[in-house]
C-alpha positions as CSV (number, residue, x, y, z in Angstrom):
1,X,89.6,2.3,172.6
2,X,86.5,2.7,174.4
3,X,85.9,6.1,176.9
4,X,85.0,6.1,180.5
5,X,81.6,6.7,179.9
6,X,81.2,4.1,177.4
7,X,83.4,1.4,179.8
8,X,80.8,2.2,182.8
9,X,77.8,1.6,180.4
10,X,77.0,-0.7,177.2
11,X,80.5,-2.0,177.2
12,X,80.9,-2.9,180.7
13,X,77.4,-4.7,180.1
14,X,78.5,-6.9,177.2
15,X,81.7,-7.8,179.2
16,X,79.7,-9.0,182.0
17,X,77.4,-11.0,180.0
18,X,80.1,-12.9,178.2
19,X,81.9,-13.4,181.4
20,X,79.1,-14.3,183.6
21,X,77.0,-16.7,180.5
22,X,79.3,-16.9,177.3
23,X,82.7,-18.0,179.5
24,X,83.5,-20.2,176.5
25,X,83.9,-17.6,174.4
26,X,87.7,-17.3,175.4
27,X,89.5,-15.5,177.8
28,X,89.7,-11.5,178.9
29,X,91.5,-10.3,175.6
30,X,89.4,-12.1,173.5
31,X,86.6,-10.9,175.1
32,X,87.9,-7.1,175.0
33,X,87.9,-7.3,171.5
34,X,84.6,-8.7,170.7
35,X,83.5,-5.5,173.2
36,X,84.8,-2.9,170.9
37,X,83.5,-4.9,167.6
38,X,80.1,-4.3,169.1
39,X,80.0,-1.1,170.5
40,X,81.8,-0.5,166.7
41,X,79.1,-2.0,165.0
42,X,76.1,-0.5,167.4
43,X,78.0,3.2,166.4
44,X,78.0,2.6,162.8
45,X,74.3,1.5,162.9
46,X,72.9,4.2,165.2
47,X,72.1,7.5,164.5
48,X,71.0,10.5,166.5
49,X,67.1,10.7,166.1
50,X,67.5,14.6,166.5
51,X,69.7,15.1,163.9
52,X,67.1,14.1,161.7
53,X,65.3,16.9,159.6
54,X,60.7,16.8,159.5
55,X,59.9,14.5,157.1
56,X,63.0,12.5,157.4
57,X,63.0,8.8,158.5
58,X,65.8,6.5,159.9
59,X,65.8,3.0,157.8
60,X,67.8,-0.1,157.4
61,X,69.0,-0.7,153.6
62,X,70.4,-3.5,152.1
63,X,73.9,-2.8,151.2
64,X,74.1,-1.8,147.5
65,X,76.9,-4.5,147.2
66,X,75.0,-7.2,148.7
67,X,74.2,-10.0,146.1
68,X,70.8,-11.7,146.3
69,X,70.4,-15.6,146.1
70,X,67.2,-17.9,147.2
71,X,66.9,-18.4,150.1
72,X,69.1,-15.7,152.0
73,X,68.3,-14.7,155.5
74,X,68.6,-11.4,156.5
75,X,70.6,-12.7,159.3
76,X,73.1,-13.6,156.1
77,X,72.6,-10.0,154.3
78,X,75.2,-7.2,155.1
79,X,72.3,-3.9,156.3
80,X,72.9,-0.1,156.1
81,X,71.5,2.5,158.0
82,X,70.1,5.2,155.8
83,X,68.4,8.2,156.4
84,X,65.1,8.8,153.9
85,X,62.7,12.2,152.9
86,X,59.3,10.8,153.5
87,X,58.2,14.0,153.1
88,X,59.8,17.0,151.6
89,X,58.9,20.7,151.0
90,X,59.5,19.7,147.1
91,X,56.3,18.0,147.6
92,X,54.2,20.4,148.6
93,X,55.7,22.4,145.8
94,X,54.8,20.6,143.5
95,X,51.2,19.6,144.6
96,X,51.2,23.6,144.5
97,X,52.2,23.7,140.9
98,X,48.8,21.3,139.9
99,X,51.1,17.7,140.1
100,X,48.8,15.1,141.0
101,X,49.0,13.3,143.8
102,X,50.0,10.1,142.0
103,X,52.4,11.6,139.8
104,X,54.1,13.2,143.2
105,X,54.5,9.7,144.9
106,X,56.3,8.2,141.6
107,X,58.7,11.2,142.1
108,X,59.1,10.7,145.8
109,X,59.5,7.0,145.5
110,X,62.5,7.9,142.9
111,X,63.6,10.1,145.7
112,X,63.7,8.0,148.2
113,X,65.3,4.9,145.9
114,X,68.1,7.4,145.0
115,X,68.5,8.8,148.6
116,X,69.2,5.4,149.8
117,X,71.3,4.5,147.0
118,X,73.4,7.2,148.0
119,X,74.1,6.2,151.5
120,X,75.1,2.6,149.6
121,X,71.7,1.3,150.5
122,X,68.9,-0.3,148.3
123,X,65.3,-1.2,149.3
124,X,63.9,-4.4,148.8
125,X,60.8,-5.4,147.2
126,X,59.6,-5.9,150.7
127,X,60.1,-2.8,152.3
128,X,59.2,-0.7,148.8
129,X,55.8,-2.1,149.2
130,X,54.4,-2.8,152.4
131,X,56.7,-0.5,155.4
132,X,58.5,2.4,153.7
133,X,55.8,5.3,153.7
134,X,55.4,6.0,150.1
């Protein structure tokens, strides 16, 4: 069930656009429960930004699980939010200790594959070359 708070806010705002420009979409009951699937799915998917630790970024994964085939949309491809160490004081330790700076990113890039991996995510070739931070 959904709170007061919630009922006066992003709930009560869903309900009112179904009502108001989806009325086909069934009647009160139906609607209800399409409510709580949201708000349910916007919960699962979104995480406090202050819980986050420095050097720590908020991502989207593909689900471990989630088999590939040509042509897939992402619109067809089950996501995870993940939380990922761009940055971590292992890093610096290890610059510190005379690692290079290339043999430091192949370790963080392991880091981050595995920290993802963790939270049943993977990264696709897309995001492993062109937006995650490496």
């Amino acid at each position: 069930m959904t709170s007061n708070l919630e009922a006066k806010g992003m709930g009560s705002a869903i309900k009112f656009l179904l009502s108001s420009e989806y009325k086909f979409l069934g009647g009160a009951k139906i609607q209800e429960m399409f409510v709580e699937d949201v708000l349910k799915l916007f919960k699962s998917h979104n995480r406090d930004a202050w819980s986050l630790e420095a050097g720590q970024t908020f991502w989207f994964a593909v689900h471990k699980d989630e088999k590939p085939s040509y042509g897939k949309t992402l619109e067809k491809t089950k996501i995870v939010p993940v939380i990922l160490s761009v940055t971590h004081a292992e890093d610096r330790e290890l610059r510190a200790s005379g690692y290079s700076h290339r043999e430091i990113r192949k370790m963080r890039i392991a880091r981050i594959l595995k920290e993802a991996y963790e939270q049943n995510g993977v990264l696709t070739r897309g995001s492993r070359g062109r937006e995650v931070p490496f």
